[in-house]
C-alpha positions as CSV (number, residue, x, y, z in Angstrom):
1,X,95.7,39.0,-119.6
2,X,97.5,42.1,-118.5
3,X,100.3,39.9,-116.7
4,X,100.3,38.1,-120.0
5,X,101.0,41.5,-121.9
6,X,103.5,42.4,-119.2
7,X,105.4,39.0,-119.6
8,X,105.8,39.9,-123.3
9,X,107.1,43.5,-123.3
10,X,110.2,43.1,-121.5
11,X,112.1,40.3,-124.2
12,X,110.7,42.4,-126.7
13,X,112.4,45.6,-125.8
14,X,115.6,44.1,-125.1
15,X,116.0,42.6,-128.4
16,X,114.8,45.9,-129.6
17,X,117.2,48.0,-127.7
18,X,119.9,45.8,-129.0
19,X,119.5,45.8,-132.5
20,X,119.3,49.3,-132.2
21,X,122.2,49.9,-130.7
22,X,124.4,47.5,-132.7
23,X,123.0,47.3,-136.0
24,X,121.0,50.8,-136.2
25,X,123.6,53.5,-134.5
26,X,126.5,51.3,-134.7
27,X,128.0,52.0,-131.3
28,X,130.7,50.4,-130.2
29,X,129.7,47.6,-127.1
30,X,133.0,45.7,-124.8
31,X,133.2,42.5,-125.8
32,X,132.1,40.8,-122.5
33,X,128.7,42.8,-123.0
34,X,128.8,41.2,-126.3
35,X,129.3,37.7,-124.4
36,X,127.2,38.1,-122.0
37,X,124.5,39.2,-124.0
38,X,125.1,36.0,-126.3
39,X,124.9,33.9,-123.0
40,X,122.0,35.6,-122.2
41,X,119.7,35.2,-125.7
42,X,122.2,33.4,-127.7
43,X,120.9,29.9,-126.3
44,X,118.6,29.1,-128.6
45,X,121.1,28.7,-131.5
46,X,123.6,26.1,-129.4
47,X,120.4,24.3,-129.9
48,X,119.2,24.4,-133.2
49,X,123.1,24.4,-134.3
50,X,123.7,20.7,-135.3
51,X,120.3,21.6,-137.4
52,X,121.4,24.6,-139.7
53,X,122.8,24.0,-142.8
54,X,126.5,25.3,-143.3
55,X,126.7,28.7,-145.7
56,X,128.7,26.0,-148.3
57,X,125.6,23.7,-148.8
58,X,125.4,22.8,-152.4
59,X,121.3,22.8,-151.2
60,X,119.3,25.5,-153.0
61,X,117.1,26.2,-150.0
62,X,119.8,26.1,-147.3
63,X,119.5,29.9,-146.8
64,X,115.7,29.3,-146.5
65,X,116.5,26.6,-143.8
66,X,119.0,28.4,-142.3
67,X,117.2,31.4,-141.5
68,X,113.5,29.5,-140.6
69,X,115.5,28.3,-138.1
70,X,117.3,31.5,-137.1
71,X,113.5,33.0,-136.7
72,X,112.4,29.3,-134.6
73,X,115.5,30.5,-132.0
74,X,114.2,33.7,-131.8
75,X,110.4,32.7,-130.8
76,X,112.4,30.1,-128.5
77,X,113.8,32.5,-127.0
78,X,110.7,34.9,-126.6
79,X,108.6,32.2,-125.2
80,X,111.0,30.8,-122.6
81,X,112.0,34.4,-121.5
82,X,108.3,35.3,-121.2
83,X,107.3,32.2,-119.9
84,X,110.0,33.1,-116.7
85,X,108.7,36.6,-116.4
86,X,105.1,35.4,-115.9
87,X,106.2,32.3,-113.8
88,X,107.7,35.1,-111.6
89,X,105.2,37.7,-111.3
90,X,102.7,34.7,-110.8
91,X,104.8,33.4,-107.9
92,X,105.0,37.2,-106.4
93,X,101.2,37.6,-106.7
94,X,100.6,34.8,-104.9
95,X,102.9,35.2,-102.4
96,X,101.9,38.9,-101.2
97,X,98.3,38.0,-100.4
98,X,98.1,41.3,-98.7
99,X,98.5,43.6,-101.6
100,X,95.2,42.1,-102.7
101,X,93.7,43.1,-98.8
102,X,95.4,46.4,-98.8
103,X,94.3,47.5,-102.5
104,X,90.5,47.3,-101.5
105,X,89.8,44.5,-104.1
106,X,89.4,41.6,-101.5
């Protein structure tokens, strides 16, 4: 369980960090940080983009639709980023058997 809270913190305080930073002080980022970054947790909405409903669309619950599905890419993106972190400190734990031997819980 605590490898399972551990896999969860890091995607959640990078999305943190970078609403703060854009949205809450209003600093000023390059534009290849703003590119990579959109590489980086932007994926989601390539996905869901053929799904979401143009700003234009006569629909009355388009903006409902539009940002269910802006919330889905953000759990996406939580679970598959979370999902890597534990896939990697799972593979390391198993690895190192010796950190098990030389932390007296053998």
């Amino acid at each position: 369980m605590k490898s399972v809270g551990i896999a969860l913190v890091p995607p959640i305080l990078l999305g943190l960090s970078a609403w703060l930073i854009v949205d809450v002080f209003g600093l000023e980022i390059p534009e290849w940080v703003v590119t990579v970054l959109g590489y980086l947790f932007g994926w989601p909405l390539l996905l869901l983009n053929p799904f979401i409903p143009a700003s234009d669309s006569p629909n009355p619950s388009a903006p409902f639709i539009r940002n269910g599905l802006y919330l889905v890419a953000i759990i996406i993106d939580l679970i598959a980023y979370s999902l890597l972190i534990y896939g990697v400190l799972y593979w390391r734990e198993k690895r190192n058997p010796s950190h098990k031997l030389n932390s007296g819980m053998a």
